[in-house]
DSSP file (Angstrom, degrees, kcal/mol; ACC not computed):
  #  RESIDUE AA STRUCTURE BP1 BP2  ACC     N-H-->O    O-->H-N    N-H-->O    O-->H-N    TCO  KAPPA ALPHA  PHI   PSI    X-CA   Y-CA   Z-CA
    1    1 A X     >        0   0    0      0, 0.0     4,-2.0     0, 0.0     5,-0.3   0.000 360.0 360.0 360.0 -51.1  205.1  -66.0  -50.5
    2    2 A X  H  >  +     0   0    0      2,-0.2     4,-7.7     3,-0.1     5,-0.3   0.973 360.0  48.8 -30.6 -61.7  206.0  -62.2  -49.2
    3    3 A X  H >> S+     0   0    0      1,-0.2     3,-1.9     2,-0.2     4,-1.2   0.870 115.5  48.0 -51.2 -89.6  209.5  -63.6  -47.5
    4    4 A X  H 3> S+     0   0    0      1,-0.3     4,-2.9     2,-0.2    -1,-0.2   0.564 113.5  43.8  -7.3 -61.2  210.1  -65.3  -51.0
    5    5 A X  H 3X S+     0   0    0     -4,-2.0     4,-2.1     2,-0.2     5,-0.3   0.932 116.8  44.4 -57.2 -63.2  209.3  -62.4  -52.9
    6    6 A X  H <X S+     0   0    0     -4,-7.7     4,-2.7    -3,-1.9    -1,-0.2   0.868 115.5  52.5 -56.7 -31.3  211.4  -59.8  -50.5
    7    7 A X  H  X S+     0   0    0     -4,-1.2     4,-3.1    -5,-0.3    -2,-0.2   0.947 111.3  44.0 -71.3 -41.2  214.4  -62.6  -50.5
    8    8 A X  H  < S+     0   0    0     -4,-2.9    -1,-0.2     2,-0.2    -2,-0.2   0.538 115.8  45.9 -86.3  -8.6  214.6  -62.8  -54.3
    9    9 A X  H  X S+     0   0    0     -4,-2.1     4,-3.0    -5,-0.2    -1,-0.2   0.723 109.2  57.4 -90.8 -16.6  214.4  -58.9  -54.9
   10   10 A X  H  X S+     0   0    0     -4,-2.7     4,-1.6    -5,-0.3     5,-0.2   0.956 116.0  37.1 -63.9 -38.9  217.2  -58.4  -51.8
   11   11 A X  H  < S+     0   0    0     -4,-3.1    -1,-0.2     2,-0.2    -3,-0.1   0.477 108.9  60.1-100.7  21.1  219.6  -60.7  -54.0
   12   12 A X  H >> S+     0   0    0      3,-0.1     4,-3.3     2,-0.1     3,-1.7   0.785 117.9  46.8 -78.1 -52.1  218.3  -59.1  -58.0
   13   13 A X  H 3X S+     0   0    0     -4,-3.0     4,-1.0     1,-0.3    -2,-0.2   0.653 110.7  38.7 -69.9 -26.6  219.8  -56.2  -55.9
   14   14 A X  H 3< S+     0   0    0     -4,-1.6    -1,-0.3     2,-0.3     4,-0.3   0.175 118.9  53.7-104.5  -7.8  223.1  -57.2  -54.3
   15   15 A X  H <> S+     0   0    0     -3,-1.7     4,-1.0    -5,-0.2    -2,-0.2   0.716 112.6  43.3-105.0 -25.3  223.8  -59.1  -57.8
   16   16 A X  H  X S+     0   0    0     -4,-3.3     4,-3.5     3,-0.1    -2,-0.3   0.937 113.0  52.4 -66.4 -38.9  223.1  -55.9  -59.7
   17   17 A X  H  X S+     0   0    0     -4,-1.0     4,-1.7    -5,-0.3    -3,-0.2   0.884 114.3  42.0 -62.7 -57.3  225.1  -54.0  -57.3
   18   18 A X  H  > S+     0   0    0     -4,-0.3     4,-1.3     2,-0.2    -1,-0.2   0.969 118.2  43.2 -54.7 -54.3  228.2  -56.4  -57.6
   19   19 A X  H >< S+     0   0    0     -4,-1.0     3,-1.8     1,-0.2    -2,-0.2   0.996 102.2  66.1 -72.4 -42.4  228.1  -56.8  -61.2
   20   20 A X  H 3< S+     0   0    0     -4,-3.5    -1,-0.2     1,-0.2    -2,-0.2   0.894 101.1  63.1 -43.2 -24.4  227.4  -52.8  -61.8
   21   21 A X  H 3< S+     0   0    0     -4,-1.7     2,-0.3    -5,-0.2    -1,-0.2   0.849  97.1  51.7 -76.6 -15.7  231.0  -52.7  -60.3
   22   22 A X  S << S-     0   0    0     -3,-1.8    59,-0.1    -4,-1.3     7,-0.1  -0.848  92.5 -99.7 -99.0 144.4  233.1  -54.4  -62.6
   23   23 A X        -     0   0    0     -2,-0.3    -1,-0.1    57,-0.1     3,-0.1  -0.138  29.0-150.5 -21.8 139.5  233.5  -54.1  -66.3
   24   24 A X  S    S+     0   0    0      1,-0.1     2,-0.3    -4,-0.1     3,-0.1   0.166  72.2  49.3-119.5  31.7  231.3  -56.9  -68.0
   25   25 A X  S >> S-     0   0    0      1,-0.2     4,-1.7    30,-0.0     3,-1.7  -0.968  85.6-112.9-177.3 141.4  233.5  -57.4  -71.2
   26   26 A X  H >> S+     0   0    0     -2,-0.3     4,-2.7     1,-0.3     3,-1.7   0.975 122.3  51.8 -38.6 -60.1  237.4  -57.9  -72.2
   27   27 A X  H 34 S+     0   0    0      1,-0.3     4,-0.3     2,-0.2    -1,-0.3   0.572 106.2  50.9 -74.4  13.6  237.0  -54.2  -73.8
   28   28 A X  H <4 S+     0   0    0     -3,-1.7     4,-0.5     2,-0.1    -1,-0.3   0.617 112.1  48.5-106.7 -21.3  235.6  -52.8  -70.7
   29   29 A X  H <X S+     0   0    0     -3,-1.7     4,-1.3    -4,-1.7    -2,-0.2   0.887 109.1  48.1 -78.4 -42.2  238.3  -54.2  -68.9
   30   30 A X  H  X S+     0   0    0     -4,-2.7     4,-1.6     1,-0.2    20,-0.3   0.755 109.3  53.4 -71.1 -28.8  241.2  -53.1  -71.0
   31   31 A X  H  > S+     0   0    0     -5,-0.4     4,-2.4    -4,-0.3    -1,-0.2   0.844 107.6  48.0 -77.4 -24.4  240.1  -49.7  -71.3
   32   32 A X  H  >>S+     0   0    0     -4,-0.5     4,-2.0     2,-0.2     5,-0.6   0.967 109.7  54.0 -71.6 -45.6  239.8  -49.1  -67.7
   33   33 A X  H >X5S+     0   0    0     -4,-1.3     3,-2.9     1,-0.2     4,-2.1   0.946 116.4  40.5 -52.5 -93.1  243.3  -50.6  -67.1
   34   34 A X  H 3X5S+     0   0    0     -4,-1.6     4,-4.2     1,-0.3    -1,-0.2   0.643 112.8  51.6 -40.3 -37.7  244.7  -48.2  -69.6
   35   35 A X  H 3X5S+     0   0    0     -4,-2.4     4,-1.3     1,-0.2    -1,-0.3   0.752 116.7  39.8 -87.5 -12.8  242.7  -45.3  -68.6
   36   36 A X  H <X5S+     0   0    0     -3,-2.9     4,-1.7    -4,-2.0     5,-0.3   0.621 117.5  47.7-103.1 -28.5  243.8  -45.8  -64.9
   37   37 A X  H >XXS+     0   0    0     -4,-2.1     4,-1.8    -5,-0.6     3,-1.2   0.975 120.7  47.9 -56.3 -57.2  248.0  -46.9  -66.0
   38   38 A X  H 3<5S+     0   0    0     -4,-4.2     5,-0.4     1,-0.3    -2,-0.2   0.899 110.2  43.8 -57.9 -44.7  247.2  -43.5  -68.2
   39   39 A X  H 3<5S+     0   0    0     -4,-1.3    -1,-0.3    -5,-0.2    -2,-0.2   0.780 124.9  37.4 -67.3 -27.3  245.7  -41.2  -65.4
   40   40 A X  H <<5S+     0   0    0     -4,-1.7     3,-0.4    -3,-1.2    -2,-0.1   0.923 134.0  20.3 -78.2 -67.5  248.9  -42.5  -62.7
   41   41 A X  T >X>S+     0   0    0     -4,-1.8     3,-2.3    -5,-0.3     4,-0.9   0.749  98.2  87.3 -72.9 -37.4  251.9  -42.7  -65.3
   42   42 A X  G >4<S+     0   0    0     -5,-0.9     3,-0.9     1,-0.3    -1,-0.2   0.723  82.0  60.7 -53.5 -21.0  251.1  -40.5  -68.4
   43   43 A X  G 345S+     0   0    0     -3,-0.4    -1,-0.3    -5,-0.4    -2,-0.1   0.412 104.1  55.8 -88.1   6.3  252.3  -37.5  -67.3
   44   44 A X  G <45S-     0   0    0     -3,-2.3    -1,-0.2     2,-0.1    20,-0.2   0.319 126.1 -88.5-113.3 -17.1  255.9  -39.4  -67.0
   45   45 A X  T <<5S+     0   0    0     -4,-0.9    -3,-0.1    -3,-0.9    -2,-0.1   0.472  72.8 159.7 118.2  -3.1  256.1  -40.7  -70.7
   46   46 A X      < -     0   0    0     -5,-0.5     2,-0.4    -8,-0.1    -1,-0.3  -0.342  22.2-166.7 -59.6 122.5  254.2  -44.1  -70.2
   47   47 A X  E     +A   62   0A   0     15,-2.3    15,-1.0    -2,-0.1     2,-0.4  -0.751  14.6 177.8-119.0 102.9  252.8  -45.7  -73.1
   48   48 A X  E     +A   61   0A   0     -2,-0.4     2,-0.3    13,-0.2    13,-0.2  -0.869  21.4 174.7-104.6 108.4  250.6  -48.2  -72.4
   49   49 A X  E     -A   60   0A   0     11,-4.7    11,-2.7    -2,-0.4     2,-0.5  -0.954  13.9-171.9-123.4 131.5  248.5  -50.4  -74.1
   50   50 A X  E     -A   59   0A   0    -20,-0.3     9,-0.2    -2,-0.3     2,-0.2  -0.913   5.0-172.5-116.3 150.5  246.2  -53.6  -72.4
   51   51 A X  E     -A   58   0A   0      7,-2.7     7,-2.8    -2,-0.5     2,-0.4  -0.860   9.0-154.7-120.9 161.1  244.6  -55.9  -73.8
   52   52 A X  E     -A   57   0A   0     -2,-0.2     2,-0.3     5,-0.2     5,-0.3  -0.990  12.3-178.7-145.0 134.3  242.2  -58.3  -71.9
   53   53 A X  E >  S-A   56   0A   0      3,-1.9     3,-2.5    -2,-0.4    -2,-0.0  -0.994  79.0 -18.1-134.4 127.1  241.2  -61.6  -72.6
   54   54 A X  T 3  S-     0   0    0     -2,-0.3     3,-0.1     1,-0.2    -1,-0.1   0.748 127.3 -62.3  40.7  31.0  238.5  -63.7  -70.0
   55   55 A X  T 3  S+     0   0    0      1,-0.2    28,-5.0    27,-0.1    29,-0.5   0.551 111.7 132.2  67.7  32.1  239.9  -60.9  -67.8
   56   56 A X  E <   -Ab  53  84A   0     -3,-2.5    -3,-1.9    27,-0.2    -1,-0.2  -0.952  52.2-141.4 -79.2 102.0  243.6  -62.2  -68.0
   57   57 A X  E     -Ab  52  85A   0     27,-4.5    29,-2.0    -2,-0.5     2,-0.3  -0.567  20.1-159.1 -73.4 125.8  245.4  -58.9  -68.8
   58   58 A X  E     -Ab  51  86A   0     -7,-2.8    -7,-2.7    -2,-0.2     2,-0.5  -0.998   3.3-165.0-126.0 140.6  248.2  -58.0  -71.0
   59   59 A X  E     +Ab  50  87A   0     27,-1.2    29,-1.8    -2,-0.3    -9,-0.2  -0.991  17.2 165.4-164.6  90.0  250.5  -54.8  -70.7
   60   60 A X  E     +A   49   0A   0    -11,-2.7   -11,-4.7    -2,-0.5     2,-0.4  -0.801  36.3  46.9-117.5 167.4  252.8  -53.7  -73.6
   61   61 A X  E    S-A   48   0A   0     27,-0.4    29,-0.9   -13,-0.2   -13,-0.2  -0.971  73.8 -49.6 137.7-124.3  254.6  -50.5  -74.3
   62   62 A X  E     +A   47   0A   0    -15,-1.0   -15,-2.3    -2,-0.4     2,-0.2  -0.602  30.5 162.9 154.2 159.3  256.6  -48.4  -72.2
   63   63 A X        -     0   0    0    -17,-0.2    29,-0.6    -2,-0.2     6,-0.1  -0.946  38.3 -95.2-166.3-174.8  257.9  -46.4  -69.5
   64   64 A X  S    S+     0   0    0     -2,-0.2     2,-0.3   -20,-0.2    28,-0.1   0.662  86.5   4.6 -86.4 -47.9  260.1  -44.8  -67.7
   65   65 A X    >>  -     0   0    0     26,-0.1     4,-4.9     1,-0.1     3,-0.8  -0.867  64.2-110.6-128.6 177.2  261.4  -46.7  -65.0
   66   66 A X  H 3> S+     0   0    0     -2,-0.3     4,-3.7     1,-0.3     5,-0.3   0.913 124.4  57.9 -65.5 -21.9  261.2  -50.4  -63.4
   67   67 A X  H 3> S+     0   0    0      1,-0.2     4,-3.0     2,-0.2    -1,-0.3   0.916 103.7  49.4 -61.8 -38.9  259.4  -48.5  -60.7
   68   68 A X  H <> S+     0   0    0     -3,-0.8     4,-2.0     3,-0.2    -1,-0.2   0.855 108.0  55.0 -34.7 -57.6  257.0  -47.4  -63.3
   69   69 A X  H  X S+     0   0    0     -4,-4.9     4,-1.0     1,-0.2    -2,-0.2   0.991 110.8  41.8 -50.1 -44.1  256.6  -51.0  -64.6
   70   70 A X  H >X S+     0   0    0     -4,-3.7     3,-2.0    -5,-0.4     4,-1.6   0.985 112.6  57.5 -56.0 -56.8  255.6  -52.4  -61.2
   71   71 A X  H >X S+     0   0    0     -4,-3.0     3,-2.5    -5,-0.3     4,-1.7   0.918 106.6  49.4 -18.5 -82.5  253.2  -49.2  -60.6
   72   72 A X  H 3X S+     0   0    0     -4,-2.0     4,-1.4     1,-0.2    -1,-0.2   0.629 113.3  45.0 -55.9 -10.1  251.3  -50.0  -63.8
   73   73 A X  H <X S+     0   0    0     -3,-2.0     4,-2.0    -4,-1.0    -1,-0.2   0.813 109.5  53.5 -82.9 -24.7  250.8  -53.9  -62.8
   74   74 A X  H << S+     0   0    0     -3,-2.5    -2,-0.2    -4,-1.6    -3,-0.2   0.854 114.2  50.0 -91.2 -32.7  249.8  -53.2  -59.4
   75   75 A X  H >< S+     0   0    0     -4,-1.7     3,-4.4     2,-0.2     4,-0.4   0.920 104.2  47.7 -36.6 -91.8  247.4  -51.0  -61.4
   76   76 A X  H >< S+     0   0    0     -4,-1.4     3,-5.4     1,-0.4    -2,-0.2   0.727 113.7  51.7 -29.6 -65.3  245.9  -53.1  -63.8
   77   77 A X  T 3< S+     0   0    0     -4,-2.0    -1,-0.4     1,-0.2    -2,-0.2   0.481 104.6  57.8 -73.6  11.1  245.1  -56.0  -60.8
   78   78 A X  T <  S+     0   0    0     -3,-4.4     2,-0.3     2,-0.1    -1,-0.2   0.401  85.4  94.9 -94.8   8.3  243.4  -53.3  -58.6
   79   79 A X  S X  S-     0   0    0     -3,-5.4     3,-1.1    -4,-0.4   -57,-0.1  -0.550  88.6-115.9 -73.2 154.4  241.1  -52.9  -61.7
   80   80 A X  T 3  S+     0   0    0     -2,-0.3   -57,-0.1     1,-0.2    -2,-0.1  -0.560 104.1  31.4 -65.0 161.4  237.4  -55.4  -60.9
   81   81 A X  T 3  S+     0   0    0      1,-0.2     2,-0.4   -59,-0.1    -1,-0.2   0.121  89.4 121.9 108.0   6.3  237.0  -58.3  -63.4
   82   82 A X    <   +     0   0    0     -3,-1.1   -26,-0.2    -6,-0.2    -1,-0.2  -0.816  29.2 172.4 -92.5 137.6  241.2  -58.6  -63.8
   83   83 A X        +     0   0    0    -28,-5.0   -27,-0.2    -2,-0.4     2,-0.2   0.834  62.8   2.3-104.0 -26.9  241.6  -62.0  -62.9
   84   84 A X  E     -b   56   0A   0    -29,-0.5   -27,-4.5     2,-0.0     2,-0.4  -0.977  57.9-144.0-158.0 145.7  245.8  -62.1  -64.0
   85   85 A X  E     -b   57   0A   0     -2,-0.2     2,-0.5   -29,-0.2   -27,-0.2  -0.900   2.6-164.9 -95.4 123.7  248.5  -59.6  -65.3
   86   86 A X  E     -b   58   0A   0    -29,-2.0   -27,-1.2    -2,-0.4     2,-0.7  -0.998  20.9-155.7-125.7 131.3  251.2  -60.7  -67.8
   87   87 A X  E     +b   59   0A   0     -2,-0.5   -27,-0.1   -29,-0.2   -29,-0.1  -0.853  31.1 156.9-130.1  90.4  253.3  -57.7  -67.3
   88   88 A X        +     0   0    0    -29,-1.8     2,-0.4    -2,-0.7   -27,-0.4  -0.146  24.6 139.8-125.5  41.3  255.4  -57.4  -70.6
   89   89 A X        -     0   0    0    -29,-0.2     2,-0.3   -30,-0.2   -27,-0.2  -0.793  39.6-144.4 -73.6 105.7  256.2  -53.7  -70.4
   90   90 A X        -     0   0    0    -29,-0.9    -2,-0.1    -2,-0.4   -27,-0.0  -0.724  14.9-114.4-101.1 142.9  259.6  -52.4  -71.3
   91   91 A X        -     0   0    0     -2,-0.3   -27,-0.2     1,-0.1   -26,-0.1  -0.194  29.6-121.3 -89.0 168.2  261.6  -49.7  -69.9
   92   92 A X        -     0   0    0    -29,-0.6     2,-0.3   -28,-0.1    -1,-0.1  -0.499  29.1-137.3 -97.5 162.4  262.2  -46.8  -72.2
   93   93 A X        -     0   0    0      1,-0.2    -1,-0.1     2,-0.0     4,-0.0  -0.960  36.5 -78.2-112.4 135.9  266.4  -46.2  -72.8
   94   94 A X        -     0   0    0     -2,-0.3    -1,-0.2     1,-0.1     3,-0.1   0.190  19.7-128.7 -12.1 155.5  267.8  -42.9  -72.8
   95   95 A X  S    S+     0   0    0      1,-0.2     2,-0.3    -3,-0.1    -1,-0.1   0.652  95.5  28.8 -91.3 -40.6  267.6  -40.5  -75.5
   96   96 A X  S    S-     0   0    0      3,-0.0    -1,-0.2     0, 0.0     3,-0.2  -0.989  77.5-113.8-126.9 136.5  271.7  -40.3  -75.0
   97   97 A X        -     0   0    0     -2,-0.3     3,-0.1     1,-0.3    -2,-0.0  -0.315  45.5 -82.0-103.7 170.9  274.3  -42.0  -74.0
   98   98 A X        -     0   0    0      1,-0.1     2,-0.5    -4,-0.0    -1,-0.3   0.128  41.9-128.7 -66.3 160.2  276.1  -41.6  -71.4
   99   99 A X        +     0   0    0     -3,-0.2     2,-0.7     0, 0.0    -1,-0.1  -0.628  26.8 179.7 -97.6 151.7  278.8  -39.0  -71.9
  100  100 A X        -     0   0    0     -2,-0.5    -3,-0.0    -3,-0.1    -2,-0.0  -0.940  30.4-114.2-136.1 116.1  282.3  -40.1  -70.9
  101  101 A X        -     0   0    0     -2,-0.7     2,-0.1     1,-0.1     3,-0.1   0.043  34.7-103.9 -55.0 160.8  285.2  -37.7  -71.2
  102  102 A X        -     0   0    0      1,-0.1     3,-0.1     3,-0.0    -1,-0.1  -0.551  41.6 -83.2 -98.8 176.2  288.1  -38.4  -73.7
  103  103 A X        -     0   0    0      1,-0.2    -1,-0.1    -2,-0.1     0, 0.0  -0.271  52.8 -89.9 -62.2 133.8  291.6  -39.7  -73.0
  104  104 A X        -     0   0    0     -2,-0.1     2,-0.3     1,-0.1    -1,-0.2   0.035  34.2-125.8 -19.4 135.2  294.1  -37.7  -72.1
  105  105 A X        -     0   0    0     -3,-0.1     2,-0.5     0, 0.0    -1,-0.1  -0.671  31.4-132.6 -89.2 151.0  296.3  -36.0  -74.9
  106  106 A X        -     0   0    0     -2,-0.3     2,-0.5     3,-0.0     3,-0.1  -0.753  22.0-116.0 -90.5 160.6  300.4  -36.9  -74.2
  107  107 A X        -     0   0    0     -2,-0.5    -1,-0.0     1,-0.1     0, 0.0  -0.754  40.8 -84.8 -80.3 128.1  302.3  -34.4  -74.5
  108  108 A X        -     0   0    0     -2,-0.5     2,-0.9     1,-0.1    -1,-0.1   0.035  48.7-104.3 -31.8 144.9  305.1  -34.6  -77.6
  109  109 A X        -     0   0    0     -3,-0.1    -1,-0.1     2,-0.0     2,-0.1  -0.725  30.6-145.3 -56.1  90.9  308.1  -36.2  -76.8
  110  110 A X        -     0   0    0     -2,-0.9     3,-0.1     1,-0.1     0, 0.0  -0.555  14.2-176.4 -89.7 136.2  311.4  -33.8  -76.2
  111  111 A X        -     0   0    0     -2,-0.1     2,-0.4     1,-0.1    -1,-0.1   0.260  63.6 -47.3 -99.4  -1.0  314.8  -35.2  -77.4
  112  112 A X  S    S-     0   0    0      6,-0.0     2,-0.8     0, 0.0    -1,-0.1  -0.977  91.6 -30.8 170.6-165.7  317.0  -32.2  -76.0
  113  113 A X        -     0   0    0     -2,-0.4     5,-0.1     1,-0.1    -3,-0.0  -0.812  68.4-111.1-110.6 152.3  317.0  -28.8  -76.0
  114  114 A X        -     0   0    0     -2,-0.8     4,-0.5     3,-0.1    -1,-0.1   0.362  35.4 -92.5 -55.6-170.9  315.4  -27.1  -78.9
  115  115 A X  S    S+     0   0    0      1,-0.2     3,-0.2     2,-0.2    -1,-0.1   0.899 127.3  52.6 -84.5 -42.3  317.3  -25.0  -81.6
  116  116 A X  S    S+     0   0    0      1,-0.2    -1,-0.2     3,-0.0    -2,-0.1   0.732 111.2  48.2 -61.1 -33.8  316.8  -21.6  -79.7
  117  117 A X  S    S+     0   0    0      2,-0.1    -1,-0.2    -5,-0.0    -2,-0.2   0.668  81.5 129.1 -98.3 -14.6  318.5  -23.4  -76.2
  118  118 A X        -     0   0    0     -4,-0.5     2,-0.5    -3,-0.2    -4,-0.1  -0.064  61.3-129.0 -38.9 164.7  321.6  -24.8  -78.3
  119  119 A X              0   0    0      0, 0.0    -1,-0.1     0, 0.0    -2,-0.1  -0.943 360.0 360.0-158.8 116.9  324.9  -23.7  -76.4
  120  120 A X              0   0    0     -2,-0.5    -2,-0.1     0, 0.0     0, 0.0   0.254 360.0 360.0 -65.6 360.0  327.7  -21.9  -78.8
């Protein structure tokens, strides 16, 4: 009865232990995913919102580059309890576009010589 006793309080402990690590709800999941996208990327312009459903994750907003995008998925699946990412993040576009110089001006056409260069 002892062994019994000892076996079923070693695995109460190692199944609280497991489960204390993960989120145990969709909104515990999405906020962690955001708060950990927010804490890599935010200081870069990211804006990032997940939502999580059965711990299938979704990731809209944006930021700054595709390198960004990838960053913030490979977040979100190192969070516990995400089981998939749908990674529907778009990258922000410049504020300006590019600048591009203008065409060349011609120069006027000359038919001769002017009034001043005329020849008596």
């Amino acid at each position: 009865m002892r062994k019994a006793w000892i076996l079923a309080a070693a695995l109460g402990a190692a199944t609280s232990f497991a489960c204390g690590a993960q989120p145990k709800n969709d909104a515990a999941i999405a906020g962690k995913v955001a708060s950990d996208i927010r804490d890599d990327l935010g200081a870069r312009g990211a804006s990032v919102q997940a939502r999580s459903e059965q711990g299938h994750v979704t990731l809209t907003g944006v930021v700054q580059t595709p390198d960004d995008r990838k960053q913030a998925e490979r977040i979100a699946q190192d969070v516990a309890g995400v089981s998939s990412v749908t990674n529907d993040l778009e990258i922000a576009q410049s504020a300006e576009p590019p600048v591009s110089s203008p065409p060349p001006t011609a120069a006027p056409p000359t038919s001769g010589p002017g009034p001043s260069e005329q020849q008596p």
